[in-house]
C-alpha distance (Angstrom), angle and dihedral (degrees) to the residues before:
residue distance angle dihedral
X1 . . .
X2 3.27 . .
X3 4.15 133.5 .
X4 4.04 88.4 -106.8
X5 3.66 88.2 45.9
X6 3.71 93.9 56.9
X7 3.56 95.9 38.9
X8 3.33 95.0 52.3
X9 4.00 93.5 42.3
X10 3.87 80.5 60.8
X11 3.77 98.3 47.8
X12 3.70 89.5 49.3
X13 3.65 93.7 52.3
X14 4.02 98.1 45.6
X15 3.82 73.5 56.3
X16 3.45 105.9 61.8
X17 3.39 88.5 35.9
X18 3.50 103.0 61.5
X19 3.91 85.3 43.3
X20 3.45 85.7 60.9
X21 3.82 90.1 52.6
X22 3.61 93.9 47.3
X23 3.92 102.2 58.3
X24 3.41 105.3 48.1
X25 3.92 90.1 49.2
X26 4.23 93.1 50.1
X27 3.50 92.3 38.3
X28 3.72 98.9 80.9
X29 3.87 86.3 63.1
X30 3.89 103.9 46.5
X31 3.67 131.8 56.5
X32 3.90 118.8 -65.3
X33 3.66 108.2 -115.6
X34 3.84 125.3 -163.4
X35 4.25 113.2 -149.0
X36 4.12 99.6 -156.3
X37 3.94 109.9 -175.8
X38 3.67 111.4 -148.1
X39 4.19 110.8 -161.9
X40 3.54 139.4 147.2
X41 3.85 135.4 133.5
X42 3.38 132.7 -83.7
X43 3.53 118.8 -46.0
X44 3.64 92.2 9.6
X45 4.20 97.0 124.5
X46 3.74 99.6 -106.0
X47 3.46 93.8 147.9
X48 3.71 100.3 37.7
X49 4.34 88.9 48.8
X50 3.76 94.0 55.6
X51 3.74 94.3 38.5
X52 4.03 81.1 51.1
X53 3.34 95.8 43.2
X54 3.80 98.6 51.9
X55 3.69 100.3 43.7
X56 3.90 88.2 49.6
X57 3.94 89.0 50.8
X58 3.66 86.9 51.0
X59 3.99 100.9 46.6
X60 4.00 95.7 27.5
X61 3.79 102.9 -165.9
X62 3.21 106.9 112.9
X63 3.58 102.9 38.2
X64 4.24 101.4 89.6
X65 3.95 92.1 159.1
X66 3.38 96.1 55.0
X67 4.20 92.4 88.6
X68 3.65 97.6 -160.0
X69 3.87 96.5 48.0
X70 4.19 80.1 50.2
X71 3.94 95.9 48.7
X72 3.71 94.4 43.7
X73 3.61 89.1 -110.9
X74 4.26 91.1 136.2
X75 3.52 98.2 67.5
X76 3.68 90.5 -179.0
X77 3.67 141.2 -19.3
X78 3.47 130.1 -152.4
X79 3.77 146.7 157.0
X80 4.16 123.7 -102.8
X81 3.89 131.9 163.6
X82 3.42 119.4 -47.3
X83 4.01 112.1 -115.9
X84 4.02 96.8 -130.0
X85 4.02 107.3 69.8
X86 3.80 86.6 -172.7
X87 3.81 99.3 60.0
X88 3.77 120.3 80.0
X89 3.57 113.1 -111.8
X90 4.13 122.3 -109.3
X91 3.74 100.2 -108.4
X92 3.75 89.4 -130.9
X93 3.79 99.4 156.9
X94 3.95 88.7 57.1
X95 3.72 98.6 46.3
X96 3.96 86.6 49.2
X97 3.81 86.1 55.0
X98 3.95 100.3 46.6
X99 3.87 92.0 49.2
X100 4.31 86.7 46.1
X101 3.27 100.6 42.6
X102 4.24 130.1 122.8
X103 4.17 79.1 -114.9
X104 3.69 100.0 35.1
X105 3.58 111.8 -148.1
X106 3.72 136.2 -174.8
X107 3.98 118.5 -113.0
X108 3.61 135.6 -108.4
X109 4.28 108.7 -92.0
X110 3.15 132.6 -121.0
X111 4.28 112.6 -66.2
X112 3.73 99.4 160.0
X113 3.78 143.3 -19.4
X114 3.68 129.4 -54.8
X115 4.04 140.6 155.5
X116 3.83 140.3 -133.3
X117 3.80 119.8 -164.7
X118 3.89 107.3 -161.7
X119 3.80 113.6 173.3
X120 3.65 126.7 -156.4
X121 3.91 134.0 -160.7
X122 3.24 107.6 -130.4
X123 3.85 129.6 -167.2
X124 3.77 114.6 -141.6
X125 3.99 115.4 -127.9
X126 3.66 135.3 -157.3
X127 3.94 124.9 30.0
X128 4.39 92.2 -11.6
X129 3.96 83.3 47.6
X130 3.97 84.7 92.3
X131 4.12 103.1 29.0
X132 3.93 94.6 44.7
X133 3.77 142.0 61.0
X134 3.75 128.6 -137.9
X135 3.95 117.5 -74.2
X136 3.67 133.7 -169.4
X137 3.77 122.4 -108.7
X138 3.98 113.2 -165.9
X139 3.45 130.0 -145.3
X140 3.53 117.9 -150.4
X141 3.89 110.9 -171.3
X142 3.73 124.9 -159.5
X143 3.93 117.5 -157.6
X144 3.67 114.2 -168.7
X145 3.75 137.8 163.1
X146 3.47 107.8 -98.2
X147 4.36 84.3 -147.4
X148 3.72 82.2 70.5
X149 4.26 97.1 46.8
X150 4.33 82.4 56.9
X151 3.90 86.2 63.9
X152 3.91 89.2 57.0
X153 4.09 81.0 80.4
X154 3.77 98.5 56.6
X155 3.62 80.4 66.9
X156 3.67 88.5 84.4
X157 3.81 94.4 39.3
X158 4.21 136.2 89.1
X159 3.47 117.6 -148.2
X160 3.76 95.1 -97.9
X161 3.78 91.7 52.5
X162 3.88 100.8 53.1
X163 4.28 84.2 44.9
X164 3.26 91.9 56.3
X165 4.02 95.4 49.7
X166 4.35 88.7 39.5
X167 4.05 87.5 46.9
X168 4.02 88.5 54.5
X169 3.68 101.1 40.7
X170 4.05 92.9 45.5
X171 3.75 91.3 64.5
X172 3.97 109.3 96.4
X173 3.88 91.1 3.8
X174 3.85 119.2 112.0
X175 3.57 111.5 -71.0
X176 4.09 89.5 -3.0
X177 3.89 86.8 121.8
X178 4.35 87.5 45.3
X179 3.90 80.9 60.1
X180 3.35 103.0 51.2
X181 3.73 98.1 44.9
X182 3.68 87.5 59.3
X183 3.89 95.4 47.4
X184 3.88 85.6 45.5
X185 3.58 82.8 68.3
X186 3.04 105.3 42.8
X187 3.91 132.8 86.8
X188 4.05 115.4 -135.0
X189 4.26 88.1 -178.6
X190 4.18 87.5 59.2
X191 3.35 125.7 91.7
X192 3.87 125.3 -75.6
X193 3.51 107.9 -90.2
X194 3.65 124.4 176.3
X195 3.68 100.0 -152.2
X196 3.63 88.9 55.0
X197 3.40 99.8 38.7
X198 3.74 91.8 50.7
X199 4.48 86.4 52.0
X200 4.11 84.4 63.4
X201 3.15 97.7 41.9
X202 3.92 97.9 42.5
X203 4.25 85.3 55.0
X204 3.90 97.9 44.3
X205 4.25 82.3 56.2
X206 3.91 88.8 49.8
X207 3.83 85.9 45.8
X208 3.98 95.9 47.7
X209 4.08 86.8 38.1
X210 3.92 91.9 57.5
X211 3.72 96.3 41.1
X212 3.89 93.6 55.4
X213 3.76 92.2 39.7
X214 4.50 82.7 47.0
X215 3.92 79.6 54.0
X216 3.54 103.3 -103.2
X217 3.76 120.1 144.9
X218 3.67 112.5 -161.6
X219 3.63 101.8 77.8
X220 3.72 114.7 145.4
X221 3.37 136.1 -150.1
X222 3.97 90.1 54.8
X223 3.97 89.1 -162.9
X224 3.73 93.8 60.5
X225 3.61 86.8 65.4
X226 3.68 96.0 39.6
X227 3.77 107.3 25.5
X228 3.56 108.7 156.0
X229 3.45 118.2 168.3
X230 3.53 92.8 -1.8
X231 4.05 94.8 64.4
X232 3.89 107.2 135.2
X233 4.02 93.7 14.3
X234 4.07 117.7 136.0
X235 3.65 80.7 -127.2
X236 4.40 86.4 72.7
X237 4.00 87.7 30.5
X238 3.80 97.1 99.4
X239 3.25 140.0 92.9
X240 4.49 141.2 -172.1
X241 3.79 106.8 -91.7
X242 4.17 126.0 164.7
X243 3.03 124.8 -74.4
X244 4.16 120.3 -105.9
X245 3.58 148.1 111.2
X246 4.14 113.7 -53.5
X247 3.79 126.7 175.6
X248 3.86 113.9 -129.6
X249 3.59 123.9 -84.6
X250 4.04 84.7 38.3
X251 4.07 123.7 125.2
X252 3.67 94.5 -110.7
X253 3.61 85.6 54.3
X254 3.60 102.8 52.1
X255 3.62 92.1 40.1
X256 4.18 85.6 61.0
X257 3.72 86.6 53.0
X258 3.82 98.2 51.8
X259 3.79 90.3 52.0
X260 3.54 90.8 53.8
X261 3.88 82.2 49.8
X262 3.82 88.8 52.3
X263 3.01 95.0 53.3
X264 4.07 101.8 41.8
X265 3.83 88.2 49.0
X266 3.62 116.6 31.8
X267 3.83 103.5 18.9
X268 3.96 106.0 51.4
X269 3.39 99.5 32.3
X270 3.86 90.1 59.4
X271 4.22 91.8 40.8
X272 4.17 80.5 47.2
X273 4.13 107.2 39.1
X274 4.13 89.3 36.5
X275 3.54 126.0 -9.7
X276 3.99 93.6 63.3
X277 4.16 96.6 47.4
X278 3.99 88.6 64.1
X279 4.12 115.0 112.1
X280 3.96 92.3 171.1
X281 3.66 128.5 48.4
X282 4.19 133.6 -167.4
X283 4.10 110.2 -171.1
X284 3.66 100.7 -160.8
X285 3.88 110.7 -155.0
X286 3.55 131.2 -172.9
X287 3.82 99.4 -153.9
X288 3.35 99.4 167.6
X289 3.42 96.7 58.6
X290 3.42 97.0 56.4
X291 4.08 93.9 42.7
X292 4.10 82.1 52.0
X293 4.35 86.7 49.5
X294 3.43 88.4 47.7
X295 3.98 155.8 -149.0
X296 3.77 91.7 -6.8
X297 3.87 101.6 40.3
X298 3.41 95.0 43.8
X299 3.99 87.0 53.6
X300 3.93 88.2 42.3
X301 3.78 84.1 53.4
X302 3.79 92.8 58.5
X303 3.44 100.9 44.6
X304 3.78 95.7 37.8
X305 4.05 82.3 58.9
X306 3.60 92.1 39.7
X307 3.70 83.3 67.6
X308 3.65 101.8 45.1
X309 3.56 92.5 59.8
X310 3.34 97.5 61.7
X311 3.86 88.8 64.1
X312 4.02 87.9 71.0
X313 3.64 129.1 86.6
X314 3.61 104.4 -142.3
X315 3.46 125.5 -164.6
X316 3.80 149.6 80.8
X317 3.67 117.6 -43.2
X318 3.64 105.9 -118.5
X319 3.98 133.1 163.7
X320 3.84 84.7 -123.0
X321 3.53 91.7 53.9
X322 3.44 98.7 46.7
X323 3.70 90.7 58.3
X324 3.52 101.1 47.0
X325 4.10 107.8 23.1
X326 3.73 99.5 21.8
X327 3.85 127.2 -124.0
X328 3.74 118.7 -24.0
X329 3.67 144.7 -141.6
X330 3.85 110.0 -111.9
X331 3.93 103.8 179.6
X332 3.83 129.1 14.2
X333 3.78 116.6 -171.5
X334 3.98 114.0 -172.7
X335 3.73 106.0 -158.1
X336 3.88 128.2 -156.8
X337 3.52 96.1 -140.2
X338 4.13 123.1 -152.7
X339 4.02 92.5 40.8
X340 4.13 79.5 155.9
X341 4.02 84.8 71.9
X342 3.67 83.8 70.8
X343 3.67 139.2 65.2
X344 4.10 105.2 -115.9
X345 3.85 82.6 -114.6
X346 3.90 94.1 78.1
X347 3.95 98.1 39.5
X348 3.47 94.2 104.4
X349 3.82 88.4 49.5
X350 4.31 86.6 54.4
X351 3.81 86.4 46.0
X352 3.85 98.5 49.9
X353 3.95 86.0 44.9
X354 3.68 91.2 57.8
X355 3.41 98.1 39.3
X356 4.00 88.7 52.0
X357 4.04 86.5 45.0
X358 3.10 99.0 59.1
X359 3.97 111.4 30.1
X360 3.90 95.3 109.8
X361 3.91 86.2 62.6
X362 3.89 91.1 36.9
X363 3.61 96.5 46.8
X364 4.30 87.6 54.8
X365 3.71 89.2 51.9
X366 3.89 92.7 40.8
X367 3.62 92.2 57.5
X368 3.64 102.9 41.9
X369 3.86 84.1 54.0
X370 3.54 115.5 -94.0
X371 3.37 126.9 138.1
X372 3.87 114.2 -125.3
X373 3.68 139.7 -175.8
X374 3.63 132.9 -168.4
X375 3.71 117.2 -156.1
X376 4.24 138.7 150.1
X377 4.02 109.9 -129.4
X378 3.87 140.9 161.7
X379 3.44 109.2 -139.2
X380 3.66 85.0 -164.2
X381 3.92 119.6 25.6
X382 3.91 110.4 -139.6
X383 3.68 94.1 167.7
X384 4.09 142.2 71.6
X385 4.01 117.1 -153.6
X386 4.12 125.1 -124.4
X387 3.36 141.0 167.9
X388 3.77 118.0 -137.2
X389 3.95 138.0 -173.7
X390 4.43 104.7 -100.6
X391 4.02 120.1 179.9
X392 4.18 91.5 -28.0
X393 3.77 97.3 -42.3
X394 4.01 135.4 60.2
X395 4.10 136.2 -76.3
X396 3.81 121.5 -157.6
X397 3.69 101.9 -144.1
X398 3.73 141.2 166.3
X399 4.31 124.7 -133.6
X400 3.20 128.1 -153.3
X401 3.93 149.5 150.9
X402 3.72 105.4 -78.7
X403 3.64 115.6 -127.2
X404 4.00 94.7 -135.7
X405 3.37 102.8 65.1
X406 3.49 109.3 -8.6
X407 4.15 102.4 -105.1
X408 4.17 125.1 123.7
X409 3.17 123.1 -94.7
X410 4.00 132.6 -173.4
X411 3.73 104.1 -139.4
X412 3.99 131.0 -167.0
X413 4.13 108.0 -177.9
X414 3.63 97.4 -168.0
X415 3.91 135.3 -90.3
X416 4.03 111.2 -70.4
X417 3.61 111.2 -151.7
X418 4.13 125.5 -99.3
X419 3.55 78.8 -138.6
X420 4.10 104.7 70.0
X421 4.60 76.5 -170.7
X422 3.93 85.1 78.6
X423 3.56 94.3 63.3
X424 4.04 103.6 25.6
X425 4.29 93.0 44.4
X426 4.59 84.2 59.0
X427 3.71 89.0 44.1
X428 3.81 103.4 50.8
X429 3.86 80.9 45.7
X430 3.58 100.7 62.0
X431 3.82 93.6 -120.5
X432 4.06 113.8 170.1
X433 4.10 96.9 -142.5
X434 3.73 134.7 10.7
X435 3.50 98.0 -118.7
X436 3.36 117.3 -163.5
X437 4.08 91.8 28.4
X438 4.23 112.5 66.1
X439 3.81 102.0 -167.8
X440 4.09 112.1 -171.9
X441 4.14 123.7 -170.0
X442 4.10 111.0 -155.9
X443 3.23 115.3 -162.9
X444 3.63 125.1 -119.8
X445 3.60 137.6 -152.3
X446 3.97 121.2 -149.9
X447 3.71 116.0 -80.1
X448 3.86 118.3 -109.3
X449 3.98 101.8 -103.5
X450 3.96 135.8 -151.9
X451 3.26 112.1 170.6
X452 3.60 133.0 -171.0
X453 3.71 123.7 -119.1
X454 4.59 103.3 -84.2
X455 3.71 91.5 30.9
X456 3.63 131.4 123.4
X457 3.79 118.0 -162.3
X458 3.61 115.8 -67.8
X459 4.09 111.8 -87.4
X460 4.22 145.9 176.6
X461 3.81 107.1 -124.1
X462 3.54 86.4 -28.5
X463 4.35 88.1 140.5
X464 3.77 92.3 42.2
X465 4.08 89.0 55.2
X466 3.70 85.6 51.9
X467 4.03 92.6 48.1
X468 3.68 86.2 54.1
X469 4.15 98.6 47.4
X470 3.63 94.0 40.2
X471 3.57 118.2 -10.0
X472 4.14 90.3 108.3
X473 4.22 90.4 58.8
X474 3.53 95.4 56.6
């Protein structure tokens, strides 16, 4: 390292410091302001839970477990500028009009990162009920692709390391074998050529493309599934090769250097500009997708979150810590999205599952001091519950409007375990099938809606995930 380096490692970190200074000293004079991170992976309901979660702060009737929207405490909610001019803004008002619509449809996902400020005057309770005036609480939410939060571990990775770890999990995935044909012929000691550099990369995409879309979670580099902007840059134009001895100049070489690139210009600044500034966090899960996969992606899904948690800094928000460790995440709720697939009757089953999913990246958060909830929700119901007369006794099922083709359909998945062991014990083991257990996912398309003047969409627990993220600042 050189003098400029230091000096200027110094002159950053005065400046974050006194940063951290400044806030906490001006923020008893400005508006509180609530940064809730909403992530998950594909297919998860990103969109479709902020959407949700917005209109249903707006129009609070059907959110009785959220206790200031049942005190009166919200006085009113409503949208304003977002405070970052550089970020695009969450198209909230079209979302809100696909999933309302005569032809409901389901929204767009999640591509790359936006922001919605929504502000809410608030009421204070308790002794400053009497002495003190309503003020305005904003909520600043922060939708992300959750592809892009599984990069935040490559942080802690060389190039050799994360090949290793992509070599191992391509074998038996989709396209795994495609891969490793190609590498097989292929030459990491030769030469960097583009052509043949862009072959290997081209086929790890198509490998990481058909896992995700085969419902597998732990699909890394995020960007090659999302590139934007950066489709067709040397900065994507890599790919997970052995591990040996290669002269400079060689592929292997220059495919070390563009993960270090990677990771210099597309992972840190989004940990650094965004990821870091969050105090609230929703992980948005699609469990039953992955139980419906099976053994292996439900296993991929717990170690694939596993690693995402240790991206967060949990903890208590302090002044302290804000000097010396930066800002911390307060609350993380993991949420088993799609509870409408399932008869109420096997919620607590979901729950349990997600709870037992994800306690290696719970238990992290737990004990660095973060509060944490696991619960299943819809953030947009799409289904009504019956009862109905099966092979001389009763089903609990759920009907909806099937997304292929548009017809209803009376649907019974299959009975999850009390015992989340039966599934986790077969996934940890590699097993291929569940056996005894057969575990099917319909898909649904968005309910037909009318809703009453001070409603929000209709919801599972949708209020009582709010309650948990915010409920305690307002």
């Amino acid at each position: 390292m050189g003098l400029t380096d230091f000096t200027d490692q110094i002159a950053r970190g005065m400046g974050n410091m006194a940063g951290a200074v400044t806030r906490p000293l001006t923020a008893p004079f400005s508006d509180p302001v609530i940064r809730l991170g909403v992530t998950g992976l594909s297919r998860a309901g990103k969109t479709v839970f902020i959407t949700s979660l917005v209109a249903n702060l707006m129009n609070r009737g059907r959110m009785p477990q959220l206790r200031a929207a049942t005190t009166g405490a919200i006085q009113t909610a409503y949208l304003q500028p977002q405070p970052d001019d550089t970020l695009p803004r969450f198209d909230y008002e079209s979302h809100l009009n696909d999933l309302t619509a005569a032809d409901p449809q389901w929204p767009d996902g999640t591509r790359h990162i936006s922001e919605l400020r929504l502000s809410l005057r608030v009421q204070p309770s308790g002794l400053l009920a009497g002495i003190q005036g309503p003020r305005t609480v904003h909520l600043d939410i922060v939708d992300y692709p959750g592809e892009w939060l599984l990069d935040l571990a490559l942080l802690d990775q060389d190039y050799d390391q994360w090949s290793q770890a992509a070599l191992t999990r391509a074998k038996g995935r989709p396209l795994g074998d495609a891969y490793l044909a190609a590498l097989a012929a292929a030459d990491p000691a030769a030469k960097l050529d583009e052509p043949a550099a862009r072959v290997l990369a081209d086929a790890y995409t198509a490998h990481l493309q058909a896992s995700r879309a085969d419902g597998f979670s732990d699909c890394t580099p995020g960007r090659f599934l999302l590139p934007g902007d950066l489709a067709g840059s040397p900065v994507l134009t890599f790919a997970p090769l052995p591990a040996g001895d290669t002269p400079r100049g060689s592929l292997a070489r220059e495919f070390a250097r563009r993960f270090e690139a990677y990771k210099k210009h597309v992972v840190r600044p989004f940990f650094r500009d965004h990821f870091a500034k969050i105090d609230r966090q929703v992980v948005l899960v699609d469990v039953l997708g992955a139980i419906n996969a099976g053994p292996r992606a439900l296993d991929d899904l717990r170690s694939a979150m596993a690693e995402i948690l240790t991206a967060f800094n949990p903890g208590r928000n302090s002044f302290i810590s804000r000097i010396f460790q930066g800002r911390r995440v307060e609350r993380i709720l993991f949420a088993a999205t799609k509870a409408d697939h399932l008869h109420h009757s096997q919620h607590p089953q979901l729950t349990a599952i997600t709870k037992a999913l994800l306690r290696d990246a719970q238990d992290r958060a737990d004990f660095a001091g973060a509060r944490t909830e696991a619960m299943s929700i819809a953030a947009l119901r799409t289904t009504v519950e019956e009862t109905i007369d099966h092979q001389g006794g009763t089903l609990d099922v759920v009907r909806g409007r099937l997304l292929d083709g548009g017809k209803q359909a009376a649907f019974h998945p299959g009975e999850l375990p009390t015992d989340p062991a039966h599934l986790l014990a077969p996934a940890r083991s590699g097993a291929e099938t569940w056996g005894e257990g057969d575990y099917k996912v319909m898909r649904f398309a968005p309910a037909h809606l009318t809703l009453k003047p001070g409603e929000g969409p209709p919801h599972i627990r949708l209020d009582k995930a709010a309650e948990f993220l915010i409920g305690d600042r307002l």
